[in-house]
N, C-alpha and C positions, 0 to 999 in steps of 0.2 A: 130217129127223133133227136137223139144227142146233137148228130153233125149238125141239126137243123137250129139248137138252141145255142149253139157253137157260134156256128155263121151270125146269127141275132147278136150274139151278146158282143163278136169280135164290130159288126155294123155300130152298135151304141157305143161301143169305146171308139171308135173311129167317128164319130157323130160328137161324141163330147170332147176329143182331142180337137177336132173343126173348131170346135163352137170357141175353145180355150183359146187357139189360135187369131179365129176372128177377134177375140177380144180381144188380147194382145198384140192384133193390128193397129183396131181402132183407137187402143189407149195410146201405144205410141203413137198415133198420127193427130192424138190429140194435145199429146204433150210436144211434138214438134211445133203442133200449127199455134197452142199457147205460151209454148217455152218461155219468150220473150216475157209475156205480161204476169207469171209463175215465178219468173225471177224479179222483177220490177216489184212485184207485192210484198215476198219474202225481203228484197232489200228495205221498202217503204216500214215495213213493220220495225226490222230489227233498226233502222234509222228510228223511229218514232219511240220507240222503247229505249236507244240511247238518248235521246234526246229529254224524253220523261223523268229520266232517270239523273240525268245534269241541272236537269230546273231543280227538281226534290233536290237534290244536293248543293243548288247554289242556296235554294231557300234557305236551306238550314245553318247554313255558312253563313250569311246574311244575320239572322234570326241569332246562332250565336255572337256575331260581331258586337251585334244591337246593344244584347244583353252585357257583353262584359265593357263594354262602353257607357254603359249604363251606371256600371259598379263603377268603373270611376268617377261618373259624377257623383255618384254619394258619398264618394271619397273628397271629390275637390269639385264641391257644387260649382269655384269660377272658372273653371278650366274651358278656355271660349274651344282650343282644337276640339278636344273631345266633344264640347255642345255640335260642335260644325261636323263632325263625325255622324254623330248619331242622327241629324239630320238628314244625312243623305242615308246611310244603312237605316233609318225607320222614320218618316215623317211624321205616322199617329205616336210612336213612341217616344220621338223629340218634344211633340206641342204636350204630351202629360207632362214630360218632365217640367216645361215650362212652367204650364199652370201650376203645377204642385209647389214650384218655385215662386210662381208669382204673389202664391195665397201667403202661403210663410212671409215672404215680404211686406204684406201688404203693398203691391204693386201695381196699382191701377190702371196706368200706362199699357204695361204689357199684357192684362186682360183685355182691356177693349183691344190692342190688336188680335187678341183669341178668338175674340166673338168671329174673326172671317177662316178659322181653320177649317180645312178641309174634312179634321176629325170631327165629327159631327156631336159628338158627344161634349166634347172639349170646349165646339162653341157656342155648345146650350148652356152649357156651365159658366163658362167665359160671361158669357151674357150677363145672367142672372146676377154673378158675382160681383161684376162691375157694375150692374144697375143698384145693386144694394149697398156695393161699398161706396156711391157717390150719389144717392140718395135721389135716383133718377126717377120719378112716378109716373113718367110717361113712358120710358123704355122697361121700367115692371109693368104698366100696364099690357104694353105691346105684348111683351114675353109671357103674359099670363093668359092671353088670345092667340097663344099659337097652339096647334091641337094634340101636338108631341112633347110637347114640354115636359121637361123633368120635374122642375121647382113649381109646376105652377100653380098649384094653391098659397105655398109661401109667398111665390110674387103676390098671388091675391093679398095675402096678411099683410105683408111687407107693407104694399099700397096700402092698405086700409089706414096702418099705425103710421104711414108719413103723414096721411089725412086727418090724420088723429091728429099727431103734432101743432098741423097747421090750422088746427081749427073746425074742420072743413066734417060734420059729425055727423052730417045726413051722408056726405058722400062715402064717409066710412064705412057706414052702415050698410048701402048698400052693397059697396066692395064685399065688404062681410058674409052678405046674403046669398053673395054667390060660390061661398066654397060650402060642397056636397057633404049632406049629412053622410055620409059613407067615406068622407077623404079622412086621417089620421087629425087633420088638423080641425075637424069639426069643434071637438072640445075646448082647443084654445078660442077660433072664432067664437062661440055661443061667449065663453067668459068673456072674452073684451066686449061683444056687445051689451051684456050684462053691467059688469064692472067701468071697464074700460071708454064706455064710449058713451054718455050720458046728454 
């Protein structure tokens, strides 16, 4: 009975040495027949992961440059190289500088060319600014009909007190009637129509 459980057990270790073998066929004959696309992958990755890793680091070289380019404009607001620097290393962070430049100034000129920055923020501001600091009632009107607008209920005020100025006290009023009991500037509106607009 022994030699019988003998002969068995020596059959299943020669059954699973096979089988080990088989595998160790078929995986090398799978990494021959893939070799080729196993190394192209590995290279693609660690190429994609250097590459990942050069963008994050120019950005941030970039992003530093911006920044101390920056410091010295607040150092020497006419320094045109540096303006022309920080243009090309940040274009949204060139047109703030501008604008923040142009408002100090009182600069009108160089708003209305803001109104076409690409920084979209810049040239809703831009807009507004220059529509108010040159007493525009048709381009506060316009700015106060677009549906993102920043300023738009002050365009709305804005317009109403040009109207005001000019006389024009039904048209104010209605301007008036259209900023939202829920906008901050409700209160001011209600007073001018009250007070202000008789």
């Amino acid at each position: 009975m022994s030699l019988k459980q003998d002969i068995e057990m020596v059959k299943e270790e020669l059954n699973s040495e096979e089988k080990f073998f088989e595998k160790a066929v078929m995986t090398e004959r799978f990494v021959k027949k893939y070799k080729t696309a196993m190394i192209i992958s590995v290279i693609a990755v660690v190429v994609i992961a250097s590459a990942n890793f050069a963008y994050e680091m120019n950005q941030k070289s970039t992003k530093d440059a911006a920044n101390a380019t920056l410091l010295e404009l607040q150092t020497n607001p006419k320094n045109a190289s540096a303006l022309a620097r920080l243009e090309t290393l940040s274009p949204a962070m060139h047109d703030v500088w501008v604008y923040s430049q142009a408002l100090v100034n009182n600069d009108l000129e160089t708003l209305k060319t803001l109104k076409s920055s690409k920084t979209i923020l810049i040239s809703d501001l831009a807009t507004y600014e220059s529509a108010t600091a040159s007493k525009d009632l048709k381009t506060l009107e316009n700015y106060a009909l677009k549906q993102d607008a920043i300023y738009k209920d002050l365009a709305t005020l804005q317009s109403a007190v040009i109207l005001m100025d000019e006389g024009k006290i039904d048209e104010a009023h209605v301007k008036l009637s259209q900023i939202s009991i829920d906008s901050s500037l409700a209160a001011v509106s209600k007073a001018l129509m009250h007070y202000g607009v008789k």
